[in-house]
Z-matrix of the N, CA and C atoms (Angstrom, degrees):
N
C 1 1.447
C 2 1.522 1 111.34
N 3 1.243 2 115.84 1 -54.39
C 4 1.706 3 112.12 2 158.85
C 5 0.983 4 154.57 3 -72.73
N 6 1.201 5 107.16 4 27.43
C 7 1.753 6 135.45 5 156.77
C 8 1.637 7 113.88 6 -35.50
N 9 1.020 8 123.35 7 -29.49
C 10 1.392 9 128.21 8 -175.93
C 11 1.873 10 97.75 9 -86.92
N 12 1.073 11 144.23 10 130.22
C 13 1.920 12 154.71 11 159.03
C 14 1.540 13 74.08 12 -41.05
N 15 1.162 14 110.30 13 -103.98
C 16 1.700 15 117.48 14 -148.86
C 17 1.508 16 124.39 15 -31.69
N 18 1.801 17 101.84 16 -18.88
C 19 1.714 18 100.14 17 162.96
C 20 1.277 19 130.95 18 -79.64
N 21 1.464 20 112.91 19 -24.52
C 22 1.251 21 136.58 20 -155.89
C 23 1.599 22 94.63 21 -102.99
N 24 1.215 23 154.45 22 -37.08
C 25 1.236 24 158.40 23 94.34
C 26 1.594 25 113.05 24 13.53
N 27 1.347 26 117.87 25 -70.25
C 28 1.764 27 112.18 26 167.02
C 29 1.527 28 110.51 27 -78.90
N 30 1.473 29 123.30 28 9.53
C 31 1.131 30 109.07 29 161.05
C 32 1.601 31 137.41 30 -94.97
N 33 1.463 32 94.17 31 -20.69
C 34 1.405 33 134.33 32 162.33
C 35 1.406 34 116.01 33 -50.47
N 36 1.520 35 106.29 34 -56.87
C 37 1.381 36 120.34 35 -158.52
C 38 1.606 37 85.41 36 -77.36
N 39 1.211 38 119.16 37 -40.51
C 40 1.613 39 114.50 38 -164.23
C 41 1.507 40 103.97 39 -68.16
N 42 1.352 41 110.16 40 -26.33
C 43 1.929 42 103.17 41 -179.57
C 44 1.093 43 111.41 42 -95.11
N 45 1.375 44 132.55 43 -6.13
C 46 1.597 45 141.90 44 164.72
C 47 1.624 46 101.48 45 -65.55
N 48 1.430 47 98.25 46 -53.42
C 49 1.486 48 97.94 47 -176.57
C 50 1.884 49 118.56 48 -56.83
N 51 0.927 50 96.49 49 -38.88
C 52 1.470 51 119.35 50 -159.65
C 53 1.587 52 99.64 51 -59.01
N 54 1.724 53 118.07 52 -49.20
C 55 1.064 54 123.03 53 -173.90
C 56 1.413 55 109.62 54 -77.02
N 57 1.292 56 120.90 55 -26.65
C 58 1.092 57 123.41 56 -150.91
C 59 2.233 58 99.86 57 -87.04
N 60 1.081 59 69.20 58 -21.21
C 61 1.606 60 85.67 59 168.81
C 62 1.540 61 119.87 60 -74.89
N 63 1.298 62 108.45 61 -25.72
C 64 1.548 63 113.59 62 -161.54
C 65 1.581 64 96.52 63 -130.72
N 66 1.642 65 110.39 64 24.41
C 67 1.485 66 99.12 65 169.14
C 68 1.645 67 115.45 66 86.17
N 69 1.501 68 127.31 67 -34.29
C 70 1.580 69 124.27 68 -149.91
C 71 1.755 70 83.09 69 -92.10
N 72 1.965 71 92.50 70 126.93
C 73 1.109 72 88.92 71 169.78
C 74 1.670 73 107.37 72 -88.05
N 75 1.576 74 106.24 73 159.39
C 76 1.627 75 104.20 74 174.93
C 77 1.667 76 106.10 75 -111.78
N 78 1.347 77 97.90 76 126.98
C 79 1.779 78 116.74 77 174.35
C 80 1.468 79 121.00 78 -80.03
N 81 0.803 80 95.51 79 -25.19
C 82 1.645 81 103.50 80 -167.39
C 83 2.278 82 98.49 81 -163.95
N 84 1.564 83 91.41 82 116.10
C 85 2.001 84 71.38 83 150.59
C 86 1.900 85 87.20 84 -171.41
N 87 1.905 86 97.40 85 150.61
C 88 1.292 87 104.97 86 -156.64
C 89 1.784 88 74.92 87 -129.99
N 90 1.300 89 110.07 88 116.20
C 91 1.812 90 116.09 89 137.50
C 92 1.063 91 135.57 90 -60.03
N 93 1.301 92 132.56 91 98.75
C 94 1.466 93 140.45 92 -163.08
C 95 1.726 94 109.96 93 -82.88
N 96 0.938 95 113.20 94 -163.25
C 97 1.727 96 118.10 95 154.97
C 98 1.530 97 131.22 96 -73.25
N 99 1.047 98 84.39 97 -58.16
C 100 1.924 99 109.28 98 169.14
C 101 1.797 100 110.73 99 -88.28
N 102 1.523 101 131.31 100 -15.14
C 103 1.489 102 92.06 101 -147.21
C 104 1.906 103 86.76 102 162.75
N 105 1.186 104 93.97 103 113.33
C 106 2.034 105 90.59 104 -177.68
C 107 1.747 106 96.88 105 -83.94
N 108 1.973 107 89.60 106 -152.78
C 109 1.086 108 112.04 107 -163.07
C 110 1.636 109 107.48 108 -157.01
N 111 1.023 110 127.58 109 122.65
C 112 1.451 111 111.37 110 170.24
C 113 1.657 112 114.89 111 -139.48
N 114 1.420 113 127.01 112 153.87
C 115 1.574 114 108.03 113 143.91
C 116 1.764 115 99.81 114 -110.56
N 117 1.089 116 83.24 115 168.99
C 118 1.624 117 109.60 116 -177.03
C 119 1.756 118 127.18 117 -162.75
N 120 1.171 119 87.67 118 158.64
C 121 1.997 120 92.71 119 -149.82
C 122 1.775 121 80.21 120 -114.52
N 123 1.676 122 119.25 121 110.20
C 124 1.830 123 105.14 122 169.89
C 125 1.745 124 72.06 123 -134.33
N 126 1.701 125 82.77 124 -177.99
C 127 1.162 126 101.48 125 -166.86
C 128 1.453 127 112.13 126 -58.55
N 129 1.419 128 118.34 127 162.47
C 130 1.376 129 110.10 128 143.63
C 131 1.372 130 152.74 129 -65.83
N 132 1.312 131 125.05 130 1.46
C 133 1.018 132 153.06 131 127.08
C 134 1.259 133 136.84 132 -15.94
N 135 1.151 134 110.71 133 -50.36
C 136 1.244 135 135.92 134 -162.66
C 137 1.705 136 106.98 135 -102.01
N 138 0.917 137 107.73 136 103.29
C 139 1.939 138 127.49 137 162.65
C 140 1.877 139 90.96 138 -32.47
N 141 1.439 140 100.99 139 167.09
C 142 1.209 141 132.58 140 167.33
C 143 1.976 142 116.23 141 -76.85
N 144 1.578 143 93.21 142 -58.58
C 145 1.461 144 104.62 143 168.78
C 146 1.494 145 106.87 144 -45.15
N 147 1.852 146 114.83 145 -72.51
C 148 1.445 147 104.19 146 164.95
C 149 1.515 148 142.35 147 -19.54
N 150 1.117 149 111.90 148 -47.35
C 151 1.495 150 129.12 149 -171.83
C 152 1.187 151 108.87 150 -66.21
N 153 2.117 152 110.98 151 -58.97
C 154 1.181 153 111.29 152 179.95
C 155 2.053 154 112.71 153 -59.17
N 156 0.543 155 69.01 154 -73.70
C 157 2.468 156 91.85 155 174.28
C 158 1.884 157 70.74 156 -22.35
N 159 0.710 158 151.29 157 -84.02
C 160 1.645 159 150.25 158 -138.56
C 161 1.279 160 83.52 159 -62.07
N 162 1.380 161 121.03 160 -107.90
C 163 1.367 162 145.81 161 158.23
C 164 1.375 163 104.70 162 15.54
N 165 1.270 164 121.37 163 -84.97
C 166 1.656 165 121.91 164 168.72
C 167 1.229 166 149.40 165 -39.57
N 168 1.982 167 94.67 166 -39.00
C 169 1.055 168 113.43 167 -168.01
C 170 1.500 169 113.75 168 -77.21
N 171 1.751 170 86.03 169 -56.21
C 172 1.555 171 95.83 170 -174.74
C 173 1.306 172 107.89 171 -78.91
N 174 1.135 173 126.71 172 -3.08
C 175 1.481 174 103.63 173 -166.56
C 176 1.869 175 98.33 174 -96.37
N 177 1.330 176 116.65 175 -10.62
C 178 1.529 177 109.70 176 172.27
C 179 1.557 178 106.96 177 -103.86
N 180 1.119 179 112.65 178 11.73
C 181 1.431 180 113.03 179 172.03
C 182 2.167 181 100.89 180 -105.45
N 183 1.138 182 106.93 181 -10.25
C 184 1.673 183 109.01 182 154.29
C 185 1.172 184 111.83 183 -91.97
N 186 1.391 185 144.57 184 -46.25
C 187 1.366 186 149.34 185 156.42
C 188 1.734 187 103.34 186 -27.48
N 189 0.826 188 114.70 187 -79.32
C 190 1.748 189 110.89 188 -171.98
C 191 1.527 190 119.26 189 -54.21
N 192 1.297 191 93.46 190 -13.50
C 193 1.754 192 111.99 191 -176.53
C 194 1.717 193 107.78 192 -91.80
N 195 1.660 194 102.81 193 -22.12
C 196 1.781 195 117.98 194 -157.55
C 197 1.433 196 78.37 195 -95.10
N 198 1.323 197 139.62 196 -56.67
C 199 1.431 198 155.03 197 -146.41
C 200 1.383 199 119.34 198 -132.72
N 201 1.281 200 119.70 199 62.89
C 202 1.939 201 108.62 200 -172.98
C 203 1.245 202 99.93 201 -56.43
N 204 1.501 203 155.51 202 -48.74
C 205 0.683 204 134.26 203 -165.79
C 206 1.813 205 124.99 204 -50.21
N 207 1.043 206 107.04 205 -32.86
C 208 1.821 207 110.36 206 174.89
C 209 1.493 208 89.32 207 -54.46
N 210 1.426 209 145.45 208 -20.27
C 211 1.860 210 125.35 209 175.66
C 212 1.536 211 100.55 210 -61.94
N 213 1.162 212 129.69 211 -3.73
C 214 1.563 213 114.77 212 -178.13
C 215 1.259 214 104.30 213 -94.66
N 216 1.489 215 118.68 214 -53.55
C 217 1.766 216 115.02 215 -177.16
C 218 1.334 217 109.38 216 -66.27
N 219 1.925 218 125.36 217 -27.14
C 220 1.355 219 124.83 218 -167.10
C 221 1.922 220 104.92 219 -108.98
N 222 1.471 221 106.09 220 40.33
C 223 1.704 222 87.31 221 -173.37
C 224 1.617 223 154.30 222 -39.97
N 225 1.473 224 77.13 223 -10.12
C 226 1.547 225 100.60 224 -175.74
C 227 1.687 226 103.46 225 -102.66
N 228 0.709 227 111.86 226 7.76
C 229 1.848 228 125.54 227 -174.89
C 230 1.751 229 106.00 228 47.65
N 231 1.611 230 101.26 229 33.63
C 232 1.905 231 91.96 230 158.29
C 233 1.358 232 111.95 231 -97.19
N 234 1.468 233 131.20 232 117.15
C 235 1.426 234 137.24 233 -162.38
C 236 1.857 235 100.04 234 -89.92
N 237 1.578 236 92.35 235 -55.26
C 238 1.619 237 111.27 236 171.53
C 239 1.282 238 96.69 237 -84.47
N 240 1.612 239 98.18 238 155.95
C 241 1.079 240 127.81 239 154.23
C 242 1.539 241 111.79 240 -73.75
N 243 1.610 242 112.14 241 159.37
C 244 1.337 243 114.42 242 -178.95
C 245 1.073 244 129.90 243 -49.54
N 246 1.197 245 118.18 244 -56.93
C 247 1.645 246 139.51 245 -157.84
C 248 1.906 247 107.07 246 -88.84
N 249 1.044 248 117.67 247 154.56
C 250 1.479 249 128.94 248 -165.02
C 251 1.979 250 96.24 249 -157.69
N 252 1.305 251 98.02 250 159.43
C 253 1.238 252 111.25 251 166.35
C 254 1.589 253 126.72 252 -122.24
N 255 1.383 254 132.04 253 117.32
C 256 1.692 255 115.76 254 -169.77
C 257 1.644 256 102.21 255 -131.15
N 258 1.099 257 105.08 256 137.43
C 259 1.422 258 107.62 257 162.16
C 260 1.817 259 101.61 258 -168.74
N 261 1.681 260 83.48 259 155.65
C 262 1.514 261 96.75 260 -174.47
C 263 1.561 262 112.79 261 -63.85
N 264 1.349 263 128.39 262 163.18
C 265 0.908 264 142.63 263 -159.69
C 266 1.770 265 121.15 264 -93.93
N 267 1.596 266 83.98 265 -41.97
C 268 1.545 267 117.39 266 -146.26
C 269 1.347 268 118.09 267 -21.34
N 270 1.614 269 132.04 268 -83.32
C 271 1.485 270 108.82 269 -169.25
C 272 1.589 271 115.19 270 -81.09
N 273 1.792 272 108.79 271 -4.62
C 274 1.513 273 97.99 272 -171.39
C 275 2.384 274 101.55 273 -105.24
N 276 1.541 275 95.68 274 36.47
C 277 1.230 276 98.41 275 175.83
C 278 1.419 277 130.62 276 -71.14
N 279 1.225 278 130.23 277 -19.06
C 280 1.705 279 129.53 278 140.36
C 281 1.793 280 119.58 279 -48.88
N 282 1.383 281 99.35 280 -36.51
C 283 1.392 282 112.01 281 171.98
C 284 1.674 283 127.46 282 -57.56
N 285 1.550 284 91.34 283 -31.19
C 286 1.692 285 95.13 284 -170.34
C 287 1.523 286 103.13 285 -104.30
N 288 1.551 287 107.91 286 -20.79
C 289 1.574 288 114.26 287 176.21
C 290 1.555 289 117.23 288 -54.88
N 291 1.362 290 95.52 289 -61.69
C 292 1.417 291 123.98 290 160.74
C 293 1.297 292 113.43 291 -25.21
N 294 1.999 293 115.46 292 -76.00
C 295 1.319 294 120.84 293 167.79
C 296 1.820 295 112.75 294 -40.38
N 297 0.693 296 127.19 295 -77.81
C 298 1.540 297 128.94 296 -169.81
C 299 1.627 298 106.05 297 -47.09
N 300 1.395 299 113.97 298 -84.88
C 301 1.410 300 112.43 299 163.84
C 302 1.740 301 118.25 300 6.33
N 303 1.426 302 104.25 301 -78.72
C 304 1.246 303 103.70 302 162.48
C 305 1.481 304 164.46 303 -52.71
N 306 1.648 305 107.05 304 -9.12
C 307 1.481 306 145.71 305 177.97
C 308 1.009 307 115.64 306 -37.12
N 309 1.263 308 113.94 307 -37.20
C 310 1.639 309 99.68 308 167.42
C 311 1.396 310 149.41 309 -64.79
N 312 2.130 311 85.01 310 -47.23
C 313 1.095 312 108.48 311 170.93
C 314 2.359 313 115.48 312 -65.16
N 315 1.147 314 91.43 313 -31.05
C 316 1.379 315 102.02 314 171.88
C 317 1.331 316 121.35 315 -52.81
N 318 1.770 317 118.17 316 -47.82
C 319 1.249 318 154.64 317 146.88
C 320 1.540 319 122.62 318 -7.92
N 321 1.295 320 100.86 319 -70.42
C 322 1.362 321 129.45 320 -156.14
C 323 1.472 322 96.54 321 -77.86
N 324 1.597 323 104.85 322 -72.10
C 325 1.559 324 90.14 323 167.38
C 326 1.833 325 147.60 324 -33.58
N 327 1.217 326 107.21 325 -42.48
C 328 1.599 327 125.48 326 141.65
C 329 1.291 328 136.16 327 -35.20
């Protein structure tokens, strides 16, 4: 779906926003074509499910607000897809920086 810079750009801005609202700072996050990438430092407190539902929620509920037009391709207002992947980072965190960081170039080849 984000094949177009200028979507992937307001999609960014919408998950910058999103966290920035709910506290989670973001370390790293790369918008792909299909499907980003981020790490991020939120509280401990806060579940995984939580994080994503934030993350997801709000950030395509600024998207439809950034772009009404995505209400025609997304009528049902699911921007994301369901499913997400989370896990902690901790000692292999150069490892996953690294991984993401690189996404494009990973990408492109593909």
């Amino acid at each position: 779906m984000m094949r177009k810079e200028k979507l992937r750009v307001y999609c960014k801005v919408a998950i910058e926003e999103a966290c920035k609202r709910h506290k989670i700072e973001i370390v790293i996050l790369r918008v792909l074509d299909e499907h980003s990438h981020m790490i991020v430092d939120c509280p401990r407190t806060m579940s995984d499910a939580k994080l994503m539902q934030i993350i997801k929620g709000l950030s395509s509920y600024l998207l439809f607000r950034i772009c009404p037009n995505l209400r025609k391709r997304y009528p049902r207002g699911h921007f994301w897809n369901g499913g997400y992947f989370c896990a902690g980072c901790g000692s292999d965190f150069d490892r996953a920086y690294s991984y993401i960081e690189n996404q494009e170039l990973h990408h492109a080849f593909h």
